[in-house]
C-alpha positions as CSV (number, residue, x, y, z in Angstrom):
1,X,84.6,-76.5,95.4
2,X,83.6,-74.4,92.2
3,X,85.1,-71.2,92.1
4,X,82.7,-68.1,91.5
5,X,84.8,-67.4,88.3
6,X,83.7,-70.7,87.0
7,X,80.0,-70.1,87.8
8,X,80.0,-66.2,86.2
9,X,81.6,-68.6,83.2
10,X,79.5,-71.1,82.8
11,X,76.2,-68.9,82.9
12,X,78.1,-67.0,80.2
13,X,78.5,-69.8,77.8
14,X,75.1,-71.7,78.9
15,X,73.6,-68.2,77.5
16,X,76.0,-67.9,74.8
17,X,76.9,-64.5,75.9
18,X,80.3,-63.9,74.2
19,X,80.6,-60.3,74.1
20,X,80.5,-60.8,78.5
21,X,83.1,-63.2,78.3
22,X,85.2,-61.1,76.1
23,X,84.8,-58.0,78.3
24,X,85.4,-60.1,81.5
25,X,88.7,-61.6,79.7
26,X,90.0,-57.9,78.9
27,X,89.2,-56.6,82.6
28,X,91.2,-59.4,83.8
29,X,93.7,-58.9,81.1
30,X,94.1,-55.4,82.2
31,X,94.4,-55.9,85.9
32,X,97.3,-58.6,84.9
33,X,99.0,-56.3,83.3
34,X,98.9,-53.6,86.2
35,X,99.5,-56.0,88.9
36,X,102.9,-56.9,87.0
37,X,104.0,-52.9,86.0
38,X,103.7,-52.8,89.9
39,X,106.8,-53.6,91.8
40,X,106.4,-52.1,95.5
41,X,104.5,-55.4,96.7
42,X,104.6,-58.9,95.6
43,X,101.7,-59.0,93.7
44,X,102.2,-62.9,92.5
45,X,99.2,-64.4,94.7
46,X,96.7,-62.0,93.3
47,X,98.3,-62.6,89.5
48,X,98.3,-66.0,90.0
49,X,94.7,-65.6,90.9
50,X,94.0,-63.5,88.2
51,X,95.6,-65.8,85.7
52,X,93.4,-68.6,87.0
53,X,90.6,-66.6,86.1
54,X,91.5,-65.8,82.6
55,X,92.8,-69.6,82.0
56,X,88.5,-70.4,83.2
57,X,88.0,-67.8,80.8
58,X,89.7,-68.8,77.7
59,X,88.4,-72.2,78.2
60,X,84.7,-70.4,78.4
61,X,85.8,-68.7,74.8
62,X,86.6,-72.1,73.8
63,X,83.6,-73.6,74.8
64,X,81.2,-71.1,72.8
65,X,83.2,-71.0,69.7
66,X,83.1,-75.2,69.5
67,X,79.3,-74.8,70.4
68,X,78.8,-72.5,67.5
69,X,80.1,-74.5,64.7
């Protein structure tokens, strides 16, 4: 089954919007980085999540930059 991530992404590319995918990548960035500065929970399901999600991202990036040469 297709995760939502992967359907926000491939809209994304199939409209060759790569300022959204940027932005998406750098919310997801962030929250990586504050789920890891936090240590009274263990937060590694959600940043393993969250890494999943900027992994489908990258390879969005990816995507759009081949499609554009």
């Amino acid at each position: 089954m297709e995760k939502p991530i992967e359907r926000i992404v491939d809209a994304y590319v199939h409209f060759k919007n790569h300022r959204a995918l940027e932005d998406l990548l750098q919310h997801r960035q962030k929250i990586a980085v504050d789920l890891v500065a936090r240590k009274d929970f263990d937060f590694s399901l959600p940043l393993g999540q969250v890494n999943d999600e900027i992994t489908v991202i990258e390879a969005g990036l990816r995507k759009l930059q081949i499609a554009e040469r």
